[in-house]
C-alpha positions in Angstrom: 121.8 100.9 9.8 120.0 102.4 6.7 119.7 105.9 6.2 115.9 105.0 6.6 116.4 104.0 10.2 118.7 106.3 11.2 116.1 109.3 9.8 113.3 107.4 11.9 115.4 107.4 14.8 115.9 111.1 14.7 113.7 112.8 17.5 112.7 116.7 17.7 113.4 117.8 21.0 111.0 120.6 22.5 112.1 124.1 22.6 111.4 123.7 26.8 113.6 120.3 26.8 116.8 120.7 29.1 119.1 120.1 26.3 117.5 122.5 24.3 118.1 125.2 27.1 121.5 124.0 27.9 122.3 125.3 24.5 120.6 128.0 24.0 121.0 129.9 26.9 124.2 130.8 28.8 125.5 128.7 32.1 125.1 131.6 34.3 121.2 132.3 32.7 120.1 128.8 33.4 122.0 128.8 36.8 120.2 131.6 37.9 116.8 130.9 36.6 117.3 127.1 38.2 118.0 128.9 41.3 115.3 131.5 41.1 112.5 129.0 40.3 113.4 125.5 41.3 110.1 123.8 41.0 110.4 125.5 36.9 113.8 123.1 36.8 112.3 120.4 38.1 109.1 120.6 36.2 111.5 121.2 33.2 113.6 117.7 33.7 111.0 115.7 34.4 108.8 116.8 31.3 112.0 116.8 28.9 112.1 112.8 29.5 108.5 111.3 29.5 107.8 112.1 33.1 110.2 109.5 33.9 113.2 111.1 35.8 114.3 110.0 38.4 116.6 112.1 41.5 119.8 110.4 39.7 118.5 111.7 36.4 117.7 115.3 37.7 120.7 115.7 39.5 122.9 114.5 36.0 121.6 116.9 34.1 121.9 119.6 36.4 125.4 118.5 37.5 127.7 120.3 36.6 126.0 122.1 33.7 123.8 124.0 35.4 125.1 124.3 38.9 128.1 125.3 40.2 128.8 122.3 42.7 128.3 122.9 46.2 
């Protein structure tokens, strides 16, 4: 692949995407906040990926980064 390409095939992620708040705020933050305001965390998902998520998608990315199983 040429550096080109690769450059091209970067994407900026949104400061609201799910990764980007996976990283930047703690487990127990997002945990709570996912808990506090579920139809935020699902609004959150969805958007992060096109509108194109799915339960199976949702429930990966929450799973077990954000909740705590159970």
């Amino acid at each position: 692949m040429s550096l080109k390409m690769a450059v091209s095939a970067l994407e900026v992620l949104a400061p609201e995407h799910i990764w980007v708040l996976k990283r930047t705020l703690s487990r127990e933050e997002l945990a709570a906040r996912v808990k506090a305001e579920p139809a935020w965390a699902l609004k959150t998902i969805i958007r992060s990926f096109g509108n194109l998520a799915d339960m199976k998608k949702i429930k990966a990315e929450l799973v077990p980064d954000v909740a705590h199983g159970g």
